[in-house]
C-alpha positions in Angstrom: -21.4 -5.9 -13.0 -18.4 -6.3 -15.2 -14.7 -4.9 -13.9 -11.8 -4.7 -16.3 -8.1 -4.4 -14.2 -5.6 -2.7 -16.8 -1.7 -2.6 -16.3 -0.4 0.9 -16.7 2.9 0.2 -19.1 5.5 2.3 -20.0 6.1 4.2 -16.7 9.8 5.1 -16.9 11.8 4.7 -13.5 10.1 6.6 -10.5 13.2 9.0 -8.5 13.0 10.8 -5.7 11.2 14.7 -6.4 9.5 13.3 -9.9 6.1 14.1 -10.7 4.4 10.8 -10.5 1.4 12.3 -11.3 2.3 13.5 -14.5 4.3 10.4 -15.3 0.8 8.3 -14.6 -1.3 10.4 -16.7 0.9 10.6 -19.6 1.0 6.8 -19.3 -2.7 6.0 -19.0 -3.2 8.9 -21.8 -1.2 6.8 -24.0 -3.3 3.5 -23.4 -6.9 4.9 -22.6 -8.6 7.9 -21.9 -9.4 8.0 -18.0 -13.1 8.0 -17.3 -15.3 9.0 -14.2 -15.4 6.2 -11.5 -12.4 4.6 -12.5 -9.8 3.2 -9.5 -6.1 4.1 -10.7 -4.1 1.2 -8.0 -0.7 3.1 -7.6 2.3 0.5 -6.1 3.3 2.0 -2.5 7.1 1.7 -3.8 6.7 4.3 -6.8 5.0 6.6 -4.1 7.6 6.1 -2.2 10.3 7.1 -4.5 8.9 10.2 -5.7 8.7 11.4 -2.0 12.3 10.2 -1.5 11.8 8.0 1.4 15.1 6.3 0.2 17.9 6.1 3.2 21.3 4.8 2.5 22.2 2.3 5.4 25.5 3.7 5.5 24.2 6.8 7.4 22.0 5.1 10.2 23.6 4.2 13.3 22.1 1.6 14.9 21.4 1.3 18.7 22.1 -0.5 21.3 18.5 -2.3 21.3 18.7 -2.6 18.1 22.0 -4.5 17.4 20.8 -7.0 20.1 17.2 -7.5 18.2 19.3 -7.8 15.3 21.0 -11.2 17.0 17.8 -12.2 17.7 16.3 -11.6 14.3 19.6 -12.1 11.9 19.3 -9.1 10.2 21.2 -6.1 9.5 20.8 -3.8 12.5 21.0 -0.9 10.4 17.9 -1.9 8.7 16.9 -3.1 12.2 16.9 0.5 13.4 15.1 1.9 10.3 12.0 -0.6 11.7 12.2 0.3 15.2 12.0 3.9 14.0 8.9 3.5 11.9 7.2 1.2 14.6 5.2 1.6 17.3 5.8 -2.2 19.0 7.7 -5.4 18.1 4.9 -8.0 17.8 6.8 -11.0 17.0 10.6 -12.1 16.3 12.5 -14.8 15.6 15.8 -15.6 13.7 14.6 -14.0 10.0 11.8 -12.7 11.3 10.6 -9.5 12.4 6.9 -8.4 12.6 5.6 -4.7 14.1 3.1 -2.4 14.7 3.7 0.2 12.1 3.1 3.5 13.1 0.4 4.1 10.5 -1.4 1.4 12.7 -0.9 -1.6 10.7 1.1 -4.9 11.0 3.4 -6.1 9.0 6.8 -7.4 8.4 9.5 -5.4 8.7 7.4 -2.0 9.1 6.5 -2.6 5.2 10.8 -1.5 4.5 11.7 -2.9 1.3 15.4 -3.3 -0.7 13.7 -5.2 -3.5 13.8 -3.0 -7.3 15.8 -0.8 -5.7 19.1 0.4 -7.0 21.9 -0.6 -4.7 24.4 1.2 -7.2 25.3 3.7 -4.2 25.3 1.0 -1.6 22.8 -0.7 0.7 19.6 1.2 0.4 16.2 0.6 2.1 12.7 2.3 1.0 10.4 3.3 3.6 6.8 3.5 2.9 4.7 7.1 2.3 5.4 9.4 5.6 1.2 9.5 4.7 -0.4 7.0 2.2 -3.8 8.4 2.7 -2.6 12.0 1.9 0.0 11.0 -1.1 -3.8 9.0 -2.1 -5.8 12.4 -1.5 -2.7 14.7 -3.6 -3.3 12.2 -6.4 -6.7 12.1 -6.6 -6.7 15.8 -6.5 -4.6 16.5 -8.6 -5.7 14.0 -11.6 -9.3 15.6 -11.6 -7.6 19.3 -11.8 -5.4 18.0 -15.2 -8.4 15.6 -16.3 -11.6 17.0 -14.6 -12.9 13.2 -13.8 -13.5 11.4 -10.6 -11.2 8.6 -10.1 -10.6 6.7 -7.2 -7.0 6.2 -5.8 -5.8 3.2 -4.2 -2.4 2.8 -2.9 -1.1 -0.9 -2.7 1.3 -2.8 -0.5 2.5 -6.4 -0.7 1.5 -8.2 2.8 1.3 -11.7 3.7 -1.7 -12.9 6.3 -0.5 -14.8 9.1 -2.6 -17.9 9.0 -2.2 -18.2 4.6 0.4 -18.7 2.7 1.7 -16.4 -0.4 1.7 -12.2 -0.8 -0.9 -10.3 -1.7 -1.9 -7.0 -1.6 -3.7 -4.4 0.7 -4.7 -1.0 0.3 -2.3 1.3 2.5 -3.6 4.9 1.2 -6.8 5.4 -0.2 -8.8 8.8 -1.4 -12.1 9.0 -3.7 -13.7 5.6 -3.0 -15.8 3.8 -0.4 -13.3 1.7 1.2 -16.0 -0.3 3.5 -19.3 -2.1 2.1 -21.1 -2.2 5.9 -24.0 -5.0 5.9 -24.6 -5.1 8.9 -28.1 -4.9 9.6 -28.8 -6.0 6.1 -30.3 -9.6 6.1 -29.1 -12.5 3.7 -31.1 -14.6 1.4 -32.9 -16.5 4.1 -34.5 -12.7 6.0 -31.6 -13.5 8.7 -30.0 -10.2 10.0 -26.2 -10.0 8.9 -23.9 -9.2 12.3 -20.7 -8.9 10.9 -20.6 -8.6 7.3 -18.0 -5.7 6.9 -16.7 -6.3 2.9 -13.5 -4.5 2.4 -13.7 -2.7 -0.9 -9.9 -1.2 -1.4 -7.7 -4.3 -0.3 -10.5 -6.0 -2.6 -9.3 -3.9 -5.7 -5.5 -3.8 -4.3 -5.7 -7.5 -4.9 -7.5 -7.8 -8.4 -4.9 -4.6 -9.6 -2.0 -6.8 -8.2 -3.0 -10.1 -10.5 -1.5 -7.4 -13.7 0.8 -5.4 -11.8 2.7 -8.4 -10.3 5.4 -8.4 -7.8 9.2 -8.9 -9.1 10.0 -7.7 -12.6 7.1 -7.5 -14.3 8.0 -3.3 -14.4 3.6 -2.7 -14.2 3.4 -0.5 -11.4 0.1 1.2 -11.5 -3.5 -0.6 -12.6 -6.6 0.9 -13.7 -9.4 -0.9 -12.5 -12.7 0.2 -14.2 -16.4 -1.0 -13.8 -16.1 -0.7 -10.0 -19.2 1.4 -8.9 -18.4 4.8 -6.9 -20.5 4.9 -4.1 -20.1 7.4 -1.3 -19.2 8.0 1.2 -15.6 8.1 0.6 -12.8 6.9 2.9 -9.2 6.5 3.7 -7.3 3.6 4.4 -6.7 4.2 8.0 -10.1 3.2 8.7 -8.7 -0.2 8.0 -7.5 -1.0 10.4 -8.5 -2.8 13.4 -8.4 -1.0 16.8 -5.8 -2.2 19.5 -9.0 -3.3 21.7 -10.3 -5.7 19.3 -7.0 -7.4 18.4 -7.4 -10.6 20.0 -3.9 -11.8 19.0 -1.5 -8.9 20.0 
């Protein structure tokens, strides 16, 4: 097997209510024609934009429990609030540090809020992720095979850091037309012993390999297509991801 991982240049800037499906296709159009079992890996942030999840500090007011986290954690307890509101539980704190339990079921840093390649031309903004990653994944992929008629895959990525590695990579957040799980369990390895546990994730898998082109500052790539991938049903969403409350031995 052979995959090719293919920046998607020339996207102009994403705003909130623009057709980011439309801006993708005429973007891939002008670099290859899209083919059936490609993965188009969108950046959560460009999602994001185009569904206006962009709130100006300036009108959150913070709360009490949030101005005193925001002591705790040295951060701006407007932004403070904007985490407690997309969270479920605070997991871990300390001074520059914040880490939840989004309420899509995932943890991460700061509930995945962002101010990076943002403007800040109107004042302190913050970007929230997708109200729905795996539906804004499902609309895409819909929608491409309506304009194109082929089956492509859509992964939606997010920077995340792993708690016992160093450095950022990238997981898949919304997901729609792909297998996100290869389950080998009950398969056996070379040696005819069973496999117990041998769950390969498929989308943070291609997340990662998209994020090598797409990069993560100002490289201005914020879309892959990864191609050579092979389609196997059934499909999934990225909720399945994540890992149940009962088997999180570190919470």
């Amino acid at each position: 097997m052979a995959l090719s991982v293919n920046g998607i240049e020339g996207l102009p800037l994403v705003g909130p209510g623009d057709d980011l499906c439309a801006m993708l296709l005429r973007a891939i159009d002008a670099q290859t024609p899209l083919r059936d079992g490609d993965v188009l890996v969108v950046a959560q942030k460009i999602v994001s934009k185009a569904e206006g999840r962009l709130v100006r500090l300036a009108d959150v007011s913070p709360s009490a429990n949030a101005v005193a986290l925001a002591a705790e954690t040295e951060k701006d307890p407007r932004l403070v609030q904007l985490i407690l509101d997309e969270s479920v539980a605070v997991v871990r704190k300390r001074p520059g540090v914040l880490i939840v339990r989004h309420r899509l079921g995932f943890v991460s840093a700061n509930a995945g809020i962002d101010q990076s390649n943002v403007d800040q031309g109107c004042g302190d903004v913050a970007l929230l992720l997708p109200l729905d990653p795996d539906a804004s994944a499902s609309a895409l992929h819909a929608r491409i095979f309506d304009a194109t008629g082929k089956r492509v895959g859509v992964i939606i990525s997010d920077s995340a850091n792993r708690p016992w590695r160093l450095g950022t990579t990238a997981v898949a957040i919304g997901a729609a037309g792909i297998r996100v799980f290869d389950d080998r369990r009950g398969d056996t390895d070379l040696f005819g012993r069973e496999l117990k546990i041998t769950l390969v994730n498929r989308a943070d898998g291609i997340a990662t390999a998209a994020v090598l082109v797409m990069g993560e500052t100002t490289e201005r790539i914020p879309a892959a297509l990864v191609r050579g991938f092979p389609q196997e049903s059934p499909a999934g969403d990225a909720a399945a991801i994540n890992r149940p409350l009962n088997e999180d031995l570190f919470q």
